[in-house]
NULUM-34952 format. One record per residue (C-alpha): residue number from 1; x, y negated, z negated. Coordinates in Angstrom, 2 decimals. Each point is the difference from the previous one (the first is absolute). Layout:
     k        px        py        pz
   NUM         X         Y         Z
...
This chain:
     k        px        py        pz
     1     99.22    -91.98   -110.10
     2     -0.94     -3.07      1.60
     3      3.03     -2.64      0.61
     4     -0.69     -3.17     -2.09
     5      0.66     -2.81      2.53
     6      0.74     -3.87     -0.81
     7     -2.49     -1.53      1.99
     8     -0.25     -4.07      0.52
     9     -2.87     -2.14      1.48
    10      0.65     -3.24      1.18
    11     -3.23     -3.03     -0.72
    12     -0.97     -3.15      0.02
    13     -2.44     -2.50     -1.87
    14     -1.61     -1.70      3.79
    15     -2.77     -2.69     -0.26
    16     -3.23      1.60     -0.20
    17     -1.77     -0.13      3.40
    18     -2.68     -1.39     -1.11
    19      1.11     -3.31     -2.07
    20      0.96     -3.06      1.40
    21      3.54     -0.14     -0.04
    22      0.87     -3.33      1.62
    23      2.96     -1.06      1.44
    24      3.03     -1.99     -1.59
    25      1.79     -2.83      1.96
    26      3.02      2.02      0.57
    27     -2.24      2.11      2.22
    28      0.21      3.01     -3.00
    29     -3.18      1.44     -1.53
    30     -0.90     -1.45     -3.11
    31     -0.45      2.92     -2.45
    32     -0.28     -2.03     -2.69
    33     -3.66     -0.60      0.73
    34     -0.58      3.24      1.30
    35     -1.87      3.02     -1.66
    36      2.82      3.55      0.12
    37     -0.54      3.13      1.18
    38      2.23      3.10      0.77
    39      0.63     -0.15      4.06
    40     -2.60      2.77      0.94
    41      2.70      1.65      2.35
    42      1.67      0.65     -2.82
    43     -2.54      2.04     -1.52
    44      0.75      2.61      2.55
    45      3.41      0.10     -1.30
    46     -0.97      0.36     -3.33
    47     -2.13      3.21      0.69
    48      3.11      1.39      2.24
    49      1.97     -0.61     -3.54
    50     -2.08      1.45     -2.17
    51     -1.74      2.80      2.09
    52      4.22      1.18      0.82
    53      0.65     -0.24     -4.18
    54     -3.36      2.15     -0.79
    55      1.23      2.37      2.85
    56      3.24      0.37     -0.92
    57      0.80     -1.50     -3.09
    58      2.06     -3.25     -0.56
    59     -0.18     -3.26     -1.19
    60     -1.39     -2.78      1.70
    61      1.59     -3.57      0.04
    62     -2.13     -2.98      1.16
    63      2.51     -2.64      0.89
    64     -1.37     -3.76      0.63
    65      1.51     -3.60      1.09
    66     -2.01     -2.55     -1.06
    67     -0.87     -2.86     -2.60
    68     -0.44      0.85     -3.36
    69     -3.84      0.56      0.44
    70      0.81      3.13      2.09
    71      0.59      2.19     -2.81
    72     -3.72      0.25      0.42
    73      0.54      2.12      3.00
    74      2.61      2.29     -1.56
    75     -2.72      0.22     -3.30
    76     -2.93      1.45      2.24
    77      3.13      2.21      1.74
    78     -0.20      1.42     -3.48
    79     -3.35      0.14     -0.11
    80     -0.32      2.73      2.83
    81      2.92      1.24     -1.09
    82      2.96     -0.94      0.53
    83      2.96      0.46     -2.63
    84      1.72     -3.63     -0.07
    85      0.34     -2.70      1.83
    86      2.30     -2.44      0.88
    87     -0.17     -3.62      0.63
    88      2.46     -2.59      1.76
    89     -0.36     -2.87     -0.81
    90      1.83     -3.06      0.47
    91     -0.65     -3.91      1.16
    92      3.02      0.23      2.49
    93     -2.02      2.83      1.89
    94     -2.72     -3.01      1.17
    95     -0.85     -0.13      4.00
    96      2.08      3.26      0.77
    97     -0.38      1.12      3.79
    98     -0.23      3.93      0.20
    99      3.91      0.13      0.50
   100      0.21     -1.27     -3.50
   101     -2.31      1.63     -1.37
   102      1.02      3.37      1.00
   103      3.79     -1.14     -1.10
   104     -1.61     -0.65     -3.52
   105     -1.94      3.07     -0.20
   106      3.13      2.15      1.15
   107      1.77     -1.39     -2.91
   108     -2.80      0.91     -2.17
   109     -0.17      3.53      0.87
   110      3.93      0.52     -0.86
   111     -0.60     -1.78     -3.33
   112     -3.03      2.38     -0.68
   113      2.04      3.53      1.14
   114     -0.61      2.85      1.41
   115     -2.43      0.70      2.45
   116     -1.51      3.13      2.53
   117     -2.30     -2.18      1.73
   118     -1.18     -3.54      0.31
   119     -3.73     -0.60      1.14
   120     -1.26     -3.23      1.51
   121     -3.17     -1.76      1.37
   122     -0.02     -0.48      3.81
   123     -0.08     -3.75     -0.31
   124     -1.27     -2.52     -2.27
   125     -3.09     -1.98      0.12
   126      1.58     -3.55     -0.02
   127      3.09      0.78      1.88
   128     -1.41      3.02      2.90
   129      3.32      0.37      1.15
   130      0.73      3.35     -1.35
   131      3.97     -0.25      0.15
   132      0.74      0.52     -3.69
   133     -0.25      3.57     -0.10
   134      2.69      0.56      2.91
   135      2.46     -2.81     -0.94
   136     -0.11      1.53     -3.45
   137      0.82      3.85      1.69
   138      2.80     -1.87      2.29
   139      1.53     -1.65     -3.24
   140      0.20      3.25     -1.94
   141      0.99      1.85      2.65
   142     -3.37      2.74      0.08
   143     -1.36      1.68      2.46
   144     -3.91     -1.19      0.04
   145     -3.08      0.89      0.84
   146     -2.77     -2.93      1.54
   147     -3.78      0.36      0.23
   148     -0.48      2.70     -1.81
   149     -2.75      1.45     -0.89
   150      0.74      3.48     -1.33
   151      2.89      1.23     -2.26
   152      1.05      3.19     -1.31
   153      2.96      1.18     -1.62
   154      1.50      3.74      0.85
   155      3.17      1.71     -0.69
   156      1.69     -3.14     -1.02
   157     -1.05     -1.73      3.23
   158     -2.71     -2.88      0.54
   159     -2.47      1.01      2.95
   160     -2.11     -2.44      1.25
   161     -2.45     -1.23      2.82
   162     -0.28     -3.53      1.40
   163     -2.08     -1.75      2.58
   164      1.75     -0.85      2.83
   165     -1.98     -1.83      3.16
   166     -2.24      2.94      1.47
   167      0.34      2.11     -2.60
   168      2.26      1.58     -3.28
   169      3.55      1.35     -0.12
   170      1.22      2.40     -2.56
   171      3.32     -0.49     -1.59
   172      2.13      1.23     -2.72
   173      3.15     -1.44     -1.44
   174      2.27      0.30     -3.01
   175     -0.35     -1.80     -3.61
   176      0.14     -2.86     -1.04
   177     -2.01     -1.91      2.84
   178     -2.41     -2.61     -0.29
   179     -3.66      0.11      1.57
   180     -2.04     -2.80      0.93
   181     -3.83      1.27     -0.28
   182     -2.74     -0.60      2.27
   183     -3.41     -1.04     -0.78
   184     -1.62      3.41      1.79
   185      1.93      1.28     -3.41
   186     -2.43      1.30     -2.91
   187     -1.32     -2.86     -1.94
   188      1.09     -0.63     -3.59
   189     -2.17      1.80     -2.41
   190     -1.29     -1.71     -3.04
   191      1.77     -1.05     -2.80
   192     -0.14      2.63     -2.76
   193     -1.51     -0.58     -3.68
   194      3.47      1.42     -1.62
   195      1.92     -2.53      1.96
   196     -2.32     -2.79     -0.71
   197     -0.03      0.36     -3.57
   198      3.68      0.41      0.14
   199      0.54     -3.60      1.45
   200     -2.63     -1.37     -2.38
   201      2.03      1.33     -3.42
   202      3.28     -1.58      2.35
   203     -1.72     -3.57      0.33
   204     -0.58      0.02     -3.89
   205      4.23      0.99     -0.60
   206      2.16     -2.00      1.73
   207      3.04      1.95     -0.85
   208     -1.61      3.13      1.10
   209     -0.43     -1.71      3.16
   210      3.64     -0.27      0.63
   211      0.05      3.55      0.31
   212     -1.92      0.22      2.84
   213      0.18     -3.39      1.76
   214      3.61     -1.07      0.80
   215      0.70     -3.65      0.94
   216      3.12     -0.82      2.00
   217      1.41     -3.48      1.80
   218      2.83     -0.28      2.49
   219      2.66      0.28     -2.79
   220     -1.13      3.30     -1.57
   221      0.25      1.51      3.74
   222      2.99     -1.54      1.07
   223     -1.58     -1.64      2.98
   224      1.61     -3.17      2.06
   225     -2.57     -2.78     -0.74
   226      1.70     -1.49      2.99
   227     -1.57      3.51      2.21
   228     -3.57     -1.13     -1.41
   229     -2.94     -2.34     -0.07
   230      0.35     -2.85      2.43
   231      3.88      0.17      0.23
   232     -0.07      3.15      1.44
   233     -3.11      0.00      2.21
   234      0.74     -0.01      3.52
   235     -3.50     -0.37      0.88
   236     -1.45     -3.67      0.46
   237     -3.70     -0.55     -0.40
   238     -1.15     -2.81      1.99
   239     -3.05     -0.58     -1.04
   240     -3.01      1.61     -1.15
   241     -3.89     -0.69      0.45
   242     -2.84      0.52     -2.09
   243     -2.15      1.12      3.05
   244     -3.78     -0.08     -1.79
   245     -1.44      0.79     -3.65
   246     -1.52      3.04     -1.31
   247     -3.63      0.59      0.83
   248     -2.15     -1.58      3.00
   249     -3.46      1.40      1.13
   250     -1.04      3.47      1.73
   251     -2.73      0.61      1.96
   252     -0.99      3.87      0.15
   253     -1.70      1.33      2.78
   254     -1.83      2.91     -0.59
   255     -3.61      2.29      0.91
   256      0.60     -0.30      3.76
   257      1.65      1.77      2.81
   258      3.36     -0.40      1.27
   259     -1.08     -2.22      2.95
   260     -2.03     -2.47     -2.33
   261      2.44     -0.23     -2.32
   262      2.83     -1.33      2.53
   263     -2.38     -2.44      1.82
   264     -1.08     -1.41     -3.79
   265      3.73     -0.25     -0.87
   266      0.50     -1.82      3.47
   267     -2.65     -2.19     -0.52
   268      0.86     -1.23     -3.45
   269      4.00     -0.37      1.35
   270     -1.52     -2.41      3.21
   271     -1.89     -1.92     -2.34
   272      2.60     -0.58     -3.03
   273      2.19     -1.46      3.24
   274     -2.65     -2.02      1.48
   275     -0.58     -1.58     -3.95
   276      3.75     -0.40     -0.59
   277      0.10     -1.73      3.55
C-alpha cells in the first residue's frame, strides 16, 4: 500500500501578461490596476503536486503570499484539485525582496506542519529571478532539487531528472526535499467538473470556506515584521521603466522563397530608417 505523502506547492497571484500593469512612483508595480493571474511557472508545480498525490496518495497544500485577492489563486488550486490552501496575508509584507519573502514563506510552512515535499515554480513572471525556491530549501534546511522536470517517488526515496547545460542529470535524495519544476515539466491538466462545482457550493458558504482556505498574518506565524516587507529587504530597486505598451503593428511575409523574403524584410527595415531620418 501506497505511502500517503504531505505534499505542498508553493504560488503566486502575478499580473497577467497581458494587462497593463503600470508602474507606481516608488518604482513597484501597481497591482491595483492590474488584471491577476496564477504565475504560469507555477502551473508546472501544481501538476508535479497533484500528479505525485494521484501517484502516491497524499494531500496537497497550496500555500500563497499575497493580498487578499489571491485567495483566487488558492480557489482555482482547488479547482484542479488541490485539498486546501493557504493564504498569507498581511500589509507589513508590502515591497518584500526575495530574502523576505522566502523568510515569510518559511514561517508559513512551520505554522502549516508537516511536510514530504515542497514544489515550486522556477521563477515568477514579475520578479524572473527564481531565488525563492532555494532560499526557502537553505532556510529549512532541505536538500532540493532545481529544474526539474521529472519526479518519481520509489522505496521512500524521490528520483528525479533535471536539465543541466548540455544535457540532464539524474539524482536521488532522501525526504523531505523541495523541488523547483521546470517548464519542459508536463503541463497542468484541466480543471475537473467535481472540483469546480466544489468551489462553487464553497463561494455560496463562507464558513465552509474556512475549511479549506486558511488565512494567516505575521502574528499567527510568529514571524519578525522587522525580517519583512521593506524593513527587511536588502535589495534596493533603483528605478524601473515602462519600456513600450502592449500591441504595435506586424507585417507578415509570406508565399515567397527564403531569398525574397529576406531582401523584402531588408527593404522595408532601410526604408522605415530613411522615413524616421
Amino acid at each position: 500500500m501506497a505511502t500517503p505523502y504531505d505534499i505542498f506547492v508553493m504560488v503566486k497571484q502575478v499580473p497577467d501578461q497581458g494587462s497593463k500593469a503600470g508602474i507606481n512612483p516608488d518604482g513597484t508595480i501597481d497591482r491595483a490596476r492590474a488584471k491577476r493571474m496564477l504565475n504560469p511557472f507555477d502551473r508546472y508545480a501544481l501538476q508535479a503536486a497533484l500528479y505525485t498525490k494521484k501517484t502516491y496518495g497524499g494531500r496537497v497544500t497550496a500555500i500563497s503570499m499575497g493580498p487578499p485577492p489571491a485567495v483566487e489563486i488558492l480557489l482555482e488550486c482547488l479547482e484542479h484539485g488541490v485539498d486546501r490552501g493557504v493564504l498569507l496575508s498581511d500589509r507589513r509584507l508590502a515591497a518584500s525582496d526575495t530574502l523576505a519573502t522566502a523568510y515569510a514563506l518559511y514561517k508559513t510552512i512551520q505554522h502549516v506542519g508537516h511536510f514530504d515535499v515542497i514544489f515550486c515554480g522556477l521563477q515568477t513572471t514579475d520578479g524572473d529571478t527564481a531565488q525563492v525556491g532555494p532560499q526557502l530549501a537553505e532556510r529549512l534546511d532541505l536538500p532540493q532539487v532545481t529544474y526539474c522536470e521529472d519526479f518519481q517517488i520509489r522505496d521512500g526515496k524521490a528520483q528525479a531528472r533535471r536539465i543541466i547545460e548540455g544535457g540532464v542529470q539524474f539524482v536521488e535524495s532522501e525526504l523531505p526535499l523541495l523541488v523547483t519544476v521546470a517548464n519542459s515539466y508536463h503541463p497542468l491538466e484541466y480543471k475537473s467538473f467535481k472540483g469546480a462545482w466544489r468551489v462553487q457550493k464553497l463561494a455560496r458558504n463562507p464558513e465552509e470556506m474556512g475549511k479549506y482556505i486558511q488565512t494567516v498574518d505575521l502574528d499567527i506565524i510568529g514571524a519578525d515584521p522587522e525580517r519583512c516587507g521593506l524593513k527587511g529587504s536588502p535589495t534596493i530597486v533603483a528605478a524601473t521603466e515602462k519600456v513600450g505598451e502592449i500591441g504595435g503593428n506586424c507585417v507578415m511575409h509570406e508565399g515567397h522563397s527564403p531569398d525574397e523574403l529576406v531582401a523584402e524584410v531588408i527593404e522595408q527595415a532601410q526604408l522605415k530608417e530613411f522615413l524616421i531620418a
